[in-house]
N, C-alpha and C positions, 0 to 999 in steps of 0.2 A: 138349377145347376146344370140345366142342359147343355151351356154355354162351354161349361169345362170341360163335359165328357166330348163334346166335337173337338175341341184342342189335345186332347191330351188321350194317347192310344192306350199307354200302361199304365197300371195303379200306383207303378214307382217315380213316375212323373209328376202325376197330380202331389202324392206324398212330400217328395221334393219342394215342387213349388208351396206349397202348405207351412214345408215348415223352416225352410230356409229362405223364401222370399215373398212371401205377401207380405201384406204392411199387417203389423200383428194389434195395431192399435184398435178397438172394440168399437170406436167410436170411429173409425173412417179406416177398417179394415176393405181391401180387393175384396170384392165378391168373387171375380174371376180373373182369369192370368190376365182377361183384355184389359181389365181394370188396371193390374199392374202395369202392362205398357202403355197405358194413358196415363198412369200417375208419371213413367221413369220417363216419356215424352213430352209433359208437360210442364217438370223441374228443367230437362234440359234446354227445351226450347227457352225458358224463362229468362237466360242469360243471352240471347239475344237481345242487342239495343234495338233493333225493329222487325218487323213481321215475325214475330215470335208463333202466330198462329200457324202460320204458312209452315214453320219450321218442325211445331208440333204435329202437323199431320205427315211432314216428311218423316220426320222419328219415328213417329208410332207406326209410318209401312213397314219402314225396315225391321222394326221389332215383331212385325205382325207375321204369324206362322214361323217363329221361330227362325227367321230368315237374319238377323246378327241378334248377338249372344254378346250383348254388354257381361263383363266381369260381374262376380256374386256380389260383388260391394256396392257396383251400382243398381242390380236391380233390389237389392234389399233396402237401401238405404237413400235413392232418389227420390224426393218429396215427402221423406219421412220426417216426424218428429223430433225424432231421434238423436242423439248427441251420438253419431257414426260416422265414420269416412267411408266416403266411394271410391279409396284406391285398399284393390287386394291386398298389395303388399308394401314395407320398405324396406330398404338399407338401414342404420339407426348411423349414430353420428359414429367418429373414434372414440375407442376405448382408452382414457389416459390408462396409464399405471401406475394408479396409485388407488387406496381405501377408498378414498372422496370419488376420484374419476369412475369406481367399476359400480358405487351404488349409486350412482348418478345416471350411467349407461343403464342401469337393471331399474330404476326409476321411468326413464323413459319409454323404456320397452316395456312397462307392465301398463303406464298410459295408453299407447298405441297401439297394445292387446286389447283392451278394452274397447278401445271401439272397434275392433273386428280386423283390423291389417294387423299382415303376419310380418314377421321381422328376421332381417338377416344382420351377420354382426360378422366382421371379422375378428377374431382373438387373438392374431397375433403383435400386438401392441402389447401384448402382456408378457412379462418377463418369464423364463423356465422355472420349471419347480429349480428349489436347490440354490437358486441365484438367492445371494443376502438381498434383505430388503432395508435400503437404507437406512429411512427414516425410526424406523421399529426397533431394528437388531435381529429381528426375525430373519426366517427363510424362507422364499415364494413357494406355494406351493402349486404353480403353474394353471397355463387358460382351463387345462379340464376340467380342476376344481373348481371355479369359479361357474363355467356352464354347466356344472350341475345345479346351481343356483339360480339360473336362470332358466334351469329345466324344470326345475321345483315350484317358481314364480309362473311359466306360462301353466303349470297343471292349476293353480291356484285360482289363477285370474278367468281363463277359460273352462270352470270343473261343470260347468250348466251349461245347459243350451244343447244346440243343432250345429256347433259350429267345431270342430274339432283344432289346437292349436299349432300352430306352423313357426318353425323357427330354421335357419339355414346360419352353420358354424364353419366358417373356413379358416385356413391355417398355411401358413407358405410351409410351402416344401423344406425350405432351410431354417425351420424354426427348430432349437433344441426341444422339444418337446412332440414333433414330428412324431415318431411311433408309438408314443402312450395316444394321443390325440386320432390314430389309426385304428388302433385297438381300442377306443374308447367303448365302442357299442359291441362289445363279444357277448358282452352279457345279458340275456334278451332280461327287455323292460329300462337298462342305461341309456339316461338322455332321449328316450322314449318321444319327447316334442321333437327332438332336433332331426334335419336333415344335415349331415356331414360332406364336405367337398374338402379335398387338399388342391393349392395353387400353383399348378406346375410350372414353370419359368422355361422358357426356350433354352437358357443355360443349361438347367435339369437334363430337357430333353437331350444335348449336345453330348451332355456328359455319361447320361444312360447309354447312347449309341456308340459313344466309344471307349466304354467300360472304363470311366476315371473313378478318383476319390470327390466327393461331394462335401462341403463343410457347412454343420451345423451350426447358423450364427445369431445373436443379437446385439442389435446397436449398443454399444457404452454410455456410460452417465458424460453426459458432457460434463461434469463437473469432475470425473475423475480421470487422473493421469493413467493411461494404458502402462501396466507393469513392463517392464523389458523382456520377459517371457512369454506374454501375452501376443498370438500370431492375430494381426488386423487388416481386415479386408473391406471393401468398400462396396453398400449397397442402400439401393432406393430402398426404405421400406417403405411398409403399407402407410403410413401416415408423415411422411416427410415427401419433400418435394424435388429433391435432388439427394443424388448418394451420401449417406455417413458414415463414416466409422462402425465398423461391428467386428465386436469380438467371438474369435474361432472358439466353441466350446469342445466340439468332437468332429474330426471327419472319419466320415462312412462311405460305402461303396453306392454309389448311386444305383447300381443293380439290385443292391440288397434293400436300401428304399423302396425303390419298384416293385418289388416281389413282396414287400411287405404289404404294398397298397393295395397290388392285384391278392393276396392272398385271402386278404381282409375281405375284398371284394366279393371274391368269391366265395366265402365261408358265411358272409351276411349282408351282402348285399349294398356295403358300404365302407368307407367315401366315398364318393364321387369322384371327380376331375375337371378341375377348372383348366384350361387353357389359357392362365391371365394375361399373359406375353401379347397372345393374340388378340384377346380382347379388347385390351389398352390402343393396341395398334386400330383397330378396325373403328375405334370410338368417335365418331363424329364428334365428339366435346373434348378429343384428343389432349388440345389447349387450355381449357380449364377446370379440368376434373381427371384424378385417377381412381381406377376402380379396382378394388378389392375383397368384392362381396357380393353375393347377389340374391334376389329373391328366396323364397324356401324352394322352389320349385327349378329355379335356373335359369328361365327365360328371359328374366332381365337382371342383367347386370347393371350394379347403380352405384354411385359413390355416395359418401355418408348426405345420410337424410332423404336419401333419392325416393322416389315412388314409382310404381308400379301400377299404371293404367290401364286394362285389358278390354279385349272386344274381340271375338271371334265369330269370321264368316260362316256360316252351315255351308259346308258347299253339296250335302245333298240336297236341298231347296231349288237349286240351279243345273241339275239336269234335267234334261226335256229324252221324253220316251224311254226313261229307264227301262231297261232289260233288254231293248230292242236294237235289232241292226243299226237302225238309223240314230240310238241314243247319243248322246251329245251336252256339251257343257254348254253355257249361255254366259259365254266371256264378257259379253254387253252390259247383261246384269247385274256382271261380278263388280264392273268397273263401276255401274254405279251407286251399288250399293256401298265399295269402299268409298267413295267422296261424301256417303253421307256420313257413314262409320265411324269418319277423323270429324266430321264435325260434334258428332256426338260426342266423341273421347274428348275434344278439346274442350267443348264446353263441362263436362266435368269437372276439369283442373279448375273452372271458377264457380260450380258450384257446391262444390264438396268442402265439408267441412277438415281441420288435419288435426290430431292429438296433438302435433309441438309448432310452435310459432317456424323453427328453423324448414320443416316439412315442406308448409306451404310457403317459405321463399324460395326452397329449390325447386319443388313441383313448377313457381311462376317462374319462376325466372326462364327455365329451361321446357316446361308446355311436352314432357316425351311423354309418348306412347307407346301404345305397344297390342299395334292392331295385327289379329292372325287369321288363324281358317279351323276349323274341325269340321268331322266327319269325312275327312279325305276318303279313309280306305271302304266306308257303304259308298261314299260317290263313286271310287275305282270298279266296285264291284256292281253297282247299275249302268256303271258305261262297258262294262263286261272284260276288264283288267285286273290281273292277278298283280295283288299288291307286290309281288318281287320281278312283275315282269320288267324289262328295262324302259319300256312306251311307258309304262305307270309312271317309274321317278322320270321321267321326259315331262310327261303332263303334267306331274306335283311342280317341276321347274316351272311352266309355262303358268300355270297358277300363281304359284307366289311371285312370277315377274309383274304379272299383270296386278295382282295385289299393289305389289312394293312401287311400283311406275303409276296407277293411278294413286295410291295415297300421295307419294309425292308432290304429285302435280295437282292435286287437293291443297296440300300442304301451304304450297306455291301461292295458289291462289287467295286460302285466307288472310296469307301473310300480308297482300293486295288491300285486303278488307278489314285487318283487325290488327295490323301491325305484324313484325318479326320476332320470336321470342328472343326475352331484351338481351340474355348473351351471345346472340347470334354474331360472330365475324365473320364475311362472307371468305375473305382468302385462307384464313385457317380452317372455317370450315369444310371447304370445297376440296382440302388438301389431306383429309383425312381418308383411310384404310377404306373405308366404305364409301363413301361419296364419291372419290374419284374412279368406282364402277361404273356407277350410273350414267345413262344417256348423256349423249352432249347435250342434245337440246333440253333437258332439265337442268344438267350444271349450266348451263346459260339460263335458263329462269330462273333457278337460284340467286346468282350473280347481280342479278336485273332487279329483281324483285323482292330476295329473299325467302325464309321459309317462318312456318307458326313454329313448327315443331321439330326439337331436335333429332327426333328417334320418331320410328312411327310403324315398325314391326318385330310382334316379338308371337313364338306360335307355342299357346299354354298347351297346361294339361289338359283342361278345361273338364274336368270330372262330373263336377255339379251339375255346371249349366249342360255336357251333355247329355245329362241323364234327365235335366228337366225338358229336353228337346225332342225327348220322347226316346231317348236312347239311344242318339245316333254315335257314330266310332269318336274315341277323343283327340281333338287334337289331327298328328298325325300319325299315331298308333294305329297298326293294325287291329283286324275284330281280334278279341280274346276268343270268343267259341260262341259254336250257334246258340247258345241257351246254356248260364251260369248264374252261379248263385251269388249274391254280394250281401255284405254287411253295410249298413248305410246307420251313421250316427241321427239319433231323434233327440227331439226332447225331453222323451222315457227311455232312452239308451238306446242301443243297437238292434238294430233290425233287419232279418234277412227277406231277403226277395230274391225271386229266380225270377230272371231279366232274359228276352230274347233279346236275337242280333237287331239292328233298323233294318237293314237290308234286308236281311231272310225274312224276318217278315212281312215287308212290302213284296217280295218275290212273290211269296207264299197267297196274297191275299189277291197280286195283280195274277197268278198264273191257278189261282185253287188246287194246285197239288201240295204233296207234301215231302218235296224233294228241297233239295238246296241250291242257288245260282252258279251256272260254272264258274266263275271268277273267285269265288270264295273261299279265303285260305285264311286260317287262323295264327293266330302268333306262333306258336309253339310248331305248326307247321313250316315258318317259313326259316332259312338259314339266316342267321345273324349277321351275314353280311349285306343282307337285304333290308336290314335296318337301318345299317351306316349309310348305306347308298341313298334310299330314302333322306336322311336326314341332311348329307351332304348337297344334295339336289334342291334342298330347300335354301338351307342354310345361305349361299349366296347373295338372295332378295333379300332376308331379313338384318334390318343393322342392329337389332339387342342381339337374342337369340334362342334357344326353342329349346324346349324339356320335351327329352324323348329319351324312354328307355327302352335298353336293347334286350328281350327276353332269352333264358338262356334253357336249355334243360337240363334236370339236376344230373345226370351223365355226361353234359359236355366238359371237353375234356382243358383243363384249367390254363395247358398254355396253349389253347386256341384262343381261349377271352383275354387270354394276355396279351394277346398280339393284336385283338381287336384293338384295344386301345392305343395302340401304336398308330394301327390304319387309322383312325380316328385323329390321331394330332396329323398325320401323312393328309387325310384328305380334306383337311382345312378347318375341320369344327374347331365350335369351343368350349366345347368338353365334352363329356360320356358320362353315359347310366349306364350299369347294368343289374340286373334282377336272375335270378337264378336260385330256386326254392330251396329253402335252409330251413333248422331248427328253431333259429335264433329270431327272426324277423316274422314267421307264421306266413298265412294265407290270408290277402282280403278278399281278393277273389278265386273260386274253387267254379270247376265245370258242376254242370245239375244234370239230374236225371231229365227226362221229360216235361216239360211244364204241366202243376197240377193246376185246379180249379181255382186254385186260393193260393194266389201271389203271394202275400203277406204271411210270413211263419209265426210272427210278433213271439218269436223267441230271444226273450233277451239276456242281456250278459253282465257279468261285471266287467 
C-alpha cells in the first residue's frame, strides 16, 4: 500500500477515494487510486475505433497526479460491472398534470437515482393548490405537495451507501404557488433532498425595477372557455413551445415577491435564482431546446432528459515555483490537457450506460459537456494573489478563456474526426448568445468544420473529487479556513475529519515554518462583492454555467444581500447562491481547533 501513501497526503483523501470510488467488486477491486485510473483510462480509451492504446496512455497522464478530475460518476463507474451511469447528473423529462403523468415523472427519477445521477425537475407544469382538478372533482393540492413525494422517494432509494441524494426543484416566478414554494424549507429537515431555485424572467426583473404589479398565472384547459371575468394574458410556459393563454389568479407587487425570495434567502439559505431569460438567450441549442431546470448544483442547465457530463482541471498541478517571485501558471499545459479533457468527456457519452432510453437520445444527439477548473484560489495563493484582488479575477478570466478557446478548438477538431453532434446547424448555431462571443477564427472553424459538442463548459462544485485530490479549494470558491472540521457521508454514516487548507500546507512543508502564505484569505474574510466579481470574470468563457456560492456573515446586513443579487442579474450571471449561517440549514462545515494526531474522530451521527 505504499503506492497510496505516495498519492495521497491526507487520510481524508485516501477515505474518499476508498469509498466513493474504487471499484468495490472483491474480485477485481483497485488496489490503488493508479489502478482506478488505469481502469477509468482504459474503458475510455475502449471507445476509440483505433489506437485505443495510444489513447489509454494519453488518459491515464491526465488522470495521473490528480492533474483532471473526471466527475464522481465517471470515476466510480468507468469499467465497472455495475449497472451505473457516468453522468452526475440530469434534467428528468416534463411533468404532465395529471395522476398518471406525476407517477410516471417519480418513476423515472427513482430509476435514475439508482444508478447514482442526481435529478432536476421543474414543477411548474403543475397546476396551484386550490385549482379544481378536472377529471376527479378534486382540488389540486399544488407542486409542494407532490415534491414532498419525491423527497420521500430520493430518502428511500438513496438511504445506504457513500453517496448522499441530490435533487434541484425550480418553479417560475409567476407560478400561483410562488410563496408557499419559497417558504417551502423554513422548516429545518423539509424537502431535506431538494435544492430549491425560483425562475426569474427579465419581465420580473423590469417590473421589480420599476415597482409594478406582477400577475400570478397558469395556462388554461384548452378545452375550457375562459369565463368573461377571467383576466387572460399570454405566456411561453416551461413546457410549450410558443405563448398560451393563461389565466391571471392573483396580482402582487413584484417588490413584495423579491423581498419574499431575498427574505427566505436570508433566514435559510434558500432559493436560489435562476436567471432563465438569460439562460435561454445564451444557449447555443437556442433552436432546439428550452431550458427550465437545471442540475442540483446549477452548473448546467439542461432541458428535459439532458445530462450532465463533468471534468475539472486542478489548476494547482500547473504552477511552476509556487510561493516564489518567479511562480507562474503553465498556460501550455492547460491548453493541452483541456483537448485531452473533451476527448475523455466525449467519449463518455458512448460509454456510459443511461437509466431511460430518452437520456441516452438526448445525451447523443447533442454530445454536451461540461468541462471546468478547481482549485483556483490554492493556485491564486501559490502564485502569491489574494483571491479579491482585481489581477486574481483578471487571471481566473485568462484561465477560463484559455480553457473555453482550446476546448473549442478540440471540439472543432473531433468534429473532423468523428463527425458533428447530429443536431448541430451550423447558422443557428453560430447565432446564439454565446457562440457569437467567440473568436472569429473559431466561428469560422465552426462554420467549415463543425463541432462534436454542443456545450463544452460548465465550472462544478466539485466537493468529492476535491477532496479526493488531496484537498485542494473547490471549484472556484475560495479557502473556507486554514484547518476545519467536515462531516463526510461513509458507508457507516457520517464522519468527521479536521481537514487542512492544499495551499498552507504545501507553504508549510516547501517553507518548514509554521506561518501562513501572504496571499491567503479565507471566505468569510473576503467581501461578498469579491465573489460576484470572481464569478462574473468566469462566467463569460463558460457557455452552461458555474455553481458558486456567495458566503455571507451571520451580521451582514440583509439589504446589502439583497442588492447583491441585483448586481448579480446587472453583471451578467445566471443566477446566485448565497449561504449565510442560520438555524434552519445547520453547519457542514465549522472552523477546527488545531490539527490533532488522529484525523479521523469516527464520531457518528443519525
Amino acid at each position: 500500500m505504499q503506492e497510496i501513501a505516495d498519492v495521497f497526503e491526507t487520510p481524508v483523501s485516501r477515505e474518499v477515494w476508498k469509498w466513493k470510488y474504487r471499484l468495490p467488486d472483491e474480485a477485481n477491486r483497485d488496489a490503488t487510486v493508479r489502478d482506478t485510473w488505469r481502469r477509468v483510462a482504459r474503458a475510455l480509451a475502449a471507445a476509440e475505433s483505433g489506437h485505443s492504446a495510444h489513447w489509454e496512455r494519453a488518459f491515464f497522464e491526465a488522470l495521473e497526479d490528480f492533474r483532471f478530475l473526471p466527475g464522481g460518476r465517471i470515476l466510480a463507474g468507468a469499467g465497472s460491472r455495475s449497472e451505473v451511469t457516468q453522468f452526475n447528473c440530469f434534467v428528468m423529462g416534463t411533468i404532465e398534470d395529471s395522476i398518471d403523468g406525476i407517477f410516471s415523472a417519480l418513476k423515472e427519477a427513482a430509476l435514475t437515482m439508482q444508478q447514482g445521477g442526481g435529478i432536476g425537475y421543474d414543477f411548474s407544469t403543475l397546476r396551484p393548490s386550490g385549482m379544481p382538478a378536472r377529471r376527479c372533482g378534486g382540488i389540486a393540492s399544488g407542486p409542494v405537495s407532490f415534491m414532498r413525494i419525491w423527497d420521500s422517494m430520493c430518502a428511500t432509494v438513496l438511504s445506504t451507501g457513500a453517496r448522499r441524494g441530490a435533487m434541484m426543484a425550480t418553479l417560475r416566478c409567476d407560478h400561483p404557488d410562488i410563496e408557499t414554494f419559497i417558504g417551502a424549507k423554513r422548516v429545518a429537515g423539509e424537502l431535506r433532498n431538494f435544492n430549491l431555485s425560483v425562475l426569474i424572467t427579465d419581465d420580473f426583473m423590469a417590473a421589480l425595477e420599476h415597482d409594478r404589479d406582477w400577475p400570478l398565472v397558469f395556462p388554461i384547459n384548452t378545452e375550457k372557455t375562459p369565463a368573461d371575468s377571467e383576466q387572460i394574458v399570454s405566456r411561453r410556459w416551461s413546457n410549450t413551445d410558443s405563448p398560451v393563454p393563461c389565466r391571471v389568479f392573483r396580482v402582487i407587487k413584484a417588490r413584495d415577491l423579491w423581498h419574499a425570495i431575498m427574505r427566505s434567502t436570508y433566514e435559510y439559505a434558500e432559493p436560489g435564482v435562476l436567471f432563465i431569460d438569460r439562460i435561454n438567450r445564451q444557449n447555443n441549442l437556442w433552436y432546439c431546446e428550452h431550458i427550465s431546470a437545471t442540475n442540483p448544483c446549477g452548473e448546467i442547465p439542461l432541458p428535459p432528459y439532458g445530462a450532465c457530463n463533468l471534468g475539472s482541471i486542478n489548476l494547482t498541478r500547473f504552477v511552476t515555483d509556487p510561493f516564489e517571485d518567479k511562480a507562474a501558471l503553465d498556460f501550455q499545459a492547460i491548453k493541452r490537457i483541456t483537448a485531452v479533457a473533451v476527448r475523455i468527456l466525449d467519449n463518455v457519452i458512448d460509454a456510459s450506460r443511461f437509466p431511460l432510453p430518452r437520456q441516452r437520445d438526448e445525451a447523443l444527439g447533442k454530445r454536451r459537456l461540461g468541462l471546468g477548473v478547481t482549485g483556483l484560489a490554492d493556485a491564486l495563493v501559490m502564485l502569491g494573489l489574494r483571491y479579491d484582488d482585481e489581477c486574481a479575477a483578471e487571471l481566473a478570466e485568462k484561465i477560463m478563456r484559455t480553457v473555453c478557446l482550446a476546448a473549442y478548438r478540440a471540439s472543432v477538431e473531433l468534429a473532423g474526426k468523428k463527425g458533428c453532434f447530429p443536431l448541430f446547424d451550423p447558422d443557428k448555431y453560430l447565432d446564439s448568445g454565446f457562440a457569437r462571443t467567440l473568436p472569429h477564427t473559431i466561428r469560422e472553424a465552426i462554420a467549415e468544420r463543425g463541432i462534436r459538442n454542443s456545450h463544452l463548459l460548465a465550472v462544478a462544485p466539485t466537493g468529492s473529487i476535491s477532496l479526493l485530490a488531496n484537498n485542494v479549494s473547490n471549484g472556484l470558491e475560495p479557502a473556507f479556513a486554514e484547518r476545519y472540521q467536515r462531516r463526510i457521508l461513509s458507508p457507516v454514516g457520517l464522519q468527521n475529519y479536521d481537514i487542512e487548507n492544499y495551499a498552507v500546507r504545501l507553504w508549510k512543508r516547501l517553507r518548514s515554518e509554521p506561518t501562513l502564505p501572504p496571499a491567503f484569505v479565507t471566505t468569510f474574510e473576503l467581501p461578498p462583492h469579491a465573489h460576484l466579481r470572481m464569478q462574473a470574470a468566469i462566467q463569460r468563457w463558460v457557455d452552461n454555467a458555474i455553481s458558486k456560492t456567495v458566503y455571507l456573515p451571520e451580521d451582514f446586513p440583509f439589504s446589502d444581500m439583497e442588492s447583491l443579487y441585483r448586481q448579480a442579474y446587472d453583471m451578467g450571471l445566471k443566477g446566485c447562491t448565497t449561504y449565510r449561517p442560520n438555524p434552519v440549514t445547520g453547519v457542514v462545515i465549522s472552523p477546527s481547533e488545531p490539527l490533532s494526531t488522529s484525523s479521523v474522530c469516527c464520531e457518528q451521527t443519525d
